[in-house]
C-alpha positions as CSV (number, residue, x, y, z in Angstrom):
1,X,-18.7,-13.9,7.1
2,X,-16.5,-13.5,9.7
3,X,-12.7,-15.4,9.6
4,X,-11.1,-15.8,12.5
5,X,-6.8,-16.6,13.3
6,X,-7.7,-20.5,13.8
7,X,-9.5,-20.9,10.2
8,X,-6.4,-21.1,8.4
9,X,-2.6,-20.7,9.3
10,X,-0.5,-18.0,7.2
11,X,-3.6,-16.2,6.4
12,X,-3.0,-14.1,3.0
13,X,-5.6,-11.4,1.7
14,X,-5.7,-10.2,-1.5
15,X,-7.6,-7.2,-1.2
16,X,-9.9,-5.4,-4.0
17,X,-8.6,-8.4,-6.0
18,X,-11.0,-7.5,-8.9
19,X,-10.6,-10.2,-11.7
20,X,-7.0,-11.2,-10.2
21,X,-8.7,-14.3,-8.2
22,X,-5.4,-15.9,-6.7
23,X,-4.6,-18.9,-5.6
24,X,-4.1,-19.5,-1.9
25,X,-5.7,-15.5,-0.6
26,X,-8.7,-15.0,0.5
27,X,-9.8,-12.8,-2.1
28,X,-11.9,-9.5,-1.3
29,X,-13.8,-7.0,-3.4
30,X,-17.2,-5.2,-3.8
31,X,-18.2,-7.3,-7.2
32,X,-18.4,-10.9,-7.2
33,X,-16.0,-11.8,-9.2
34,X,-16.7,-15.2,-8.7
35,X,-14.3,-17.1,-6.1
36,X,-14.3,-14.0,-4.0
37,X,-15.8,-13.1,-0.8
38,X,-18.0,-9.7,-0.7
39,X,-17.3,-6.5,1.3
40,X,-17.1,-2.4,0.8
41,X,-14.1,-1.9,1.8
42,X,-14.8,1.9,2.4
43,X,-16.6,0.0,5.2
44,X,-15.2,0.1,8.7
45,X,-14.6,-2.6,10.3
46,X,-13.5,-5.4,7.9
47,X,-15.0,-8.8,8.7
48,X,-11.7,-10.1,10.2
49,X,-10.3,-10.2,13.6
50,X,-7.2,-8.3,14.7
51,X,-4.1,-9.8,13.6
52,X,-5.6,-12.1,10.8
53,X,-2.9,-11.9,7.9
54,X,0.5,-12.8,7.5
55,X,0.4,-11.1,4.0
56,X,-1.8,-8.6,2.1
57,X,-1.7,-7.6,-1.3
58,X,-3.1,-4.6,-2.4
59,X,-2.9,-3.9,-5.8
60,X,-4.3,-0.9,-7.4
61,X,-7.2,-0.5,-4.9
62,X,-6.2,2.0,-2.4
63,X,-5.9,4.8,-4.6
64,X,-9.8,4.1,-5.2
65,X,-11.2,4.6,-1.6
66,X,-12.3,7.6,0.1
67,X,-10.2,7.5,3.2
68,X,-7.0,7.1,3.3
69,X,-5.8,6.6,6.9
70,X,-9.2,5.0,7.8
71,X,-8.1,1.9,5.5
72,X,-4.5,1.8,5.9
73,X,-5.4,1.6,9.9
74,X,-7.3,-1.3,9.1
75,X,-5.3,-3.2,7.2
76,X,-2.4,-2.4,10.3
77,X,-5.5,-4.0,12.2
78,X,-6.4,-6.8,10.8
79,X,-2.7,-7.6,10.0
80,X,-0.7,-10.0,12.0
81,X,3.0,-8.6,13.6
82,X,5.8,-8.5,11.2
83,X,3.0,-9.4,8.4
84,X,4.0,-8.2,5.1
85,X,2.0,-5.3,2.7
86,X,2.4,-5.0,-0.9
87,X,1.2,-2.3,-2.6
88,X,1.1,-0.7,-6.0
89,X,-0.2,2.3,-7.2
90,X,-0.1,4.4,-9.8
91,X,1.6,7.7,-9.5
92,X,0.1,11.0,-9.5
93,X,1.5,12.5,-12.3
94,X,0.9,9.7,-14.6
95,X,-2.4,9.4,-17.0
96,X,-2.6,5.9,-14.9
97,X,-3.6,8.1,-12.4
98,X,-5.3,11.0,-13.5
99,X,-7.1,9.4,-16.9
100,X,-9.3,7.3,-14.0
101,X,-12.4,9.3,-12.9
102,X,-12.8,6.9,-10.4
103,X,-9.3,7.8,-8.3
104,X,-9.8,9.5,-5.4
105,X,-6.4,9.5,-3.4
106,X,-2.5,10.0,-5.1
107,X,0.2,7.6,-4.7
108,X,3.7,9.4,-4.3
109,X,7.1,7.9,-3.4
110,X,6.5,9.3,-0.1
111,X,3.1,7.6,0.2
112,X,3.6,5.9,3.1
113,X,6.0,8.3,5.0
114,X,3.3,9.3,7.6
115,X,3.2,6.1,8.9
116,X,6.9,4.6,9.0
117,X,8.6,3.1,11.4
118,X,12.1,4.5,11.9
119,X,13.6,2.8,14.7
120,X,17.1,3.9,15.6
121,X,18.0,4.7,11.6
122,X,20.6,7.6,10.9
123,X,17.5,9.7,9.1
124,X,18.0,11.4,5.9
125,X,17.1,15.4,6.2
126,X,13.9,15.4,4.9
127,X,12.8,12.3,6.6
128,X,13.9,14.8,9.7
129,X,11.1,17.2,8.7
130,X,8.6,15.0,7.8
131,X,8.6,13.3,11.1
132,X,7.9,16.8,13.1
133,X,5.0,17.3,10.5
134,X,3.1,13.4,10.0
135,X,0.0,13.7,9.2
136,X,-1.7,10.1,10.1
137,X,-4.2,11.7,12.8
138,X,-2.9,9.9,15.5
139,X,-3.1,6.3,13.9
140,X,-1.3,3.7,15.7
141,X,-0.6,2.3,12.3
142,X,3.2,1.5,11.8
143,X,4.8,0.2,8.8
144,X,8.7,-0.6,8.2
145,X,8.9,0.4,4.5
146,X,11.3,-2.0,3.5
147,X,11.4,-1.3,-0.4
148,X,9.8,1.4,-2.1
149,X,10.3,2.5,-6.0
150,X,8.8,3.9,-9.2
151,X,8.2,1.2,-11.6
152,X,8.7,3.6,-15.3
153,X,6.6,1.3,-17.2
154,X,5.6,-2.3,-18.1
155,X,6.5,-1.3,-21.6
156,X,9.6,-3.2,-21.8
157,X,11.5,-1.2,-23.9
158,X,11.3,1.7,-21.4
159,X,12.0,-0.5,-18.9
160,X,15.8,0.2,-18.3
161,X,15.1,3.5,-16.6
162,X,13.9,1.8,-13.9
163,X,17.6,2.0,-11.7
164,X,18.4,5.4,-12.6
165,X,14.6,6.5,-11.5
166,X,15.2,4.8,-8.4
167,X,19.0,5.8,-6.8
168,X,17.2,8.3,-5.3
169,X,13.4,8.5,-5.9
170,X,12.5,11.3,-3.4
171,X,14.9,13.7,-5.0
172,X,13.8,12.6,-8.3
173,X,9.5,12.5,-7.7
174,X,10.5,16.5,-6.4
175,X,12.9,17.6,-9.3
176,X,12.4,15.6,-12.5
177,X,8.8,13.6,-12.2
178,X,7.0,16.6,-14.2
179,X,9.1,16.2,-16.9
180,X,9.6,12.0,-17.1
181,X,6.5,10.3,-15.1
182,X,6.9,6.7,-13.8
183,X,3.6,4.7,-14.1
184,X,3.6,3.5,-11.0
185,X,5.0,3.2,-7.4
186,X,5.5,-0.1,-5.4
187,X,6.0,-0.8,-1.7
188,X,7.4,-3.5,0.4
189,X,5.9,-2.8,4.0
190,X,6.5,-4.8,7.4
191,X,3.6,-4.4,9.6
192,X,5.6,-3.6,13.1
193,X,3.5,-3.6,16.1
194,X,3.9,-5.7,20.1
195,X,1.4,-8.0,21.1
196,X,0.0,-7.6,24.5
């Protein structure tokens, strides 16, 4: 099945949707679910044409698949200009992570760092060294991160923690994460490339 820009106007996917069937996404996964449409997505290409989506929503998926920066290309792809991505994922330290035999990639707060956007920011020292040392193999995929932060737990009353975790969640993933793991991490992209 094959979905092209004319079929619908602010296209929204909703991708490995498992059970989550929502209303107004075109809903994806492996299983039918039932009000889903059908596709491996650890199969290249997706059935969509470039610059489909206004929004995609990825939650909990991406740490399942086998590649990475073959997927996150993809959905840069198949995602319209200034589109927005939502993703969460749960973090590598946490038993959300780990107690799943079935998780193949780990979510950090500096998940998405390989493929930011920077633009003409005042850059913060390690987002200096990480730019001389991406790793995206030469991916065209660009993303403005426009929030990104460790969500401690849907516990509420652990909840509270979730401010002080996030004043400065880089410094706090590399000094403290071992010893007080958030659940999970949450991003806010926007999808920045030029149309030709």
């Amino acid at each position: 099945m094959q979905i092209t820009i004319e079929d619908q106007a602010n296209m929204k996917l909703n991708l490995g949707c498992g059970k989550d069937i929502k209303e107004g996404y075109l809903n994806l996964d492996i299983v039918d679910y039932g009000g889903n449409m059908i596709h491996d997505i650890n199969t290249f290409p997706y059935p969509f044409e470039d610059n489909t989506f206004d929004e995609i929503f990825a939650s909990h998926v991406l740490e399942h698949l086998y590649n990475f920066n073959k997927s996150i290309s993809e959905l840069y792809r198949i995602a319209k200009p200034d589109a927005t991505v939502i993703v969460y994922g749960p973090f590598f330290l946490n038993t959300k992570f780990f107690g799943e035999p079935d998780h193949r990639i780990p979510f950090s707060i500096r998940t998405f760092d390989n493929y930011e956007f920077l633009g003409n920011r005042k850059l913060k020292f390690y987002e200096k060294w990480k730019l001389v040392h991406r790793t995206n193999y030469g991916s065209q995929a660009r993303f403005e991160i426009l929030e990104k932060k460790f969500i401690t737990s849907h516990f509420a009353p652990l909840k509270w923690m979730d401010p002080i975790l996030n004043i400065e969640p880089v410094l706090y993933e590399r000094f403290f994460a071992g010893i007080f793991s958030p659940e999970e991490v949450f991003f806010r992209l926007r999808v920045v490339k030029e149309m030709k």
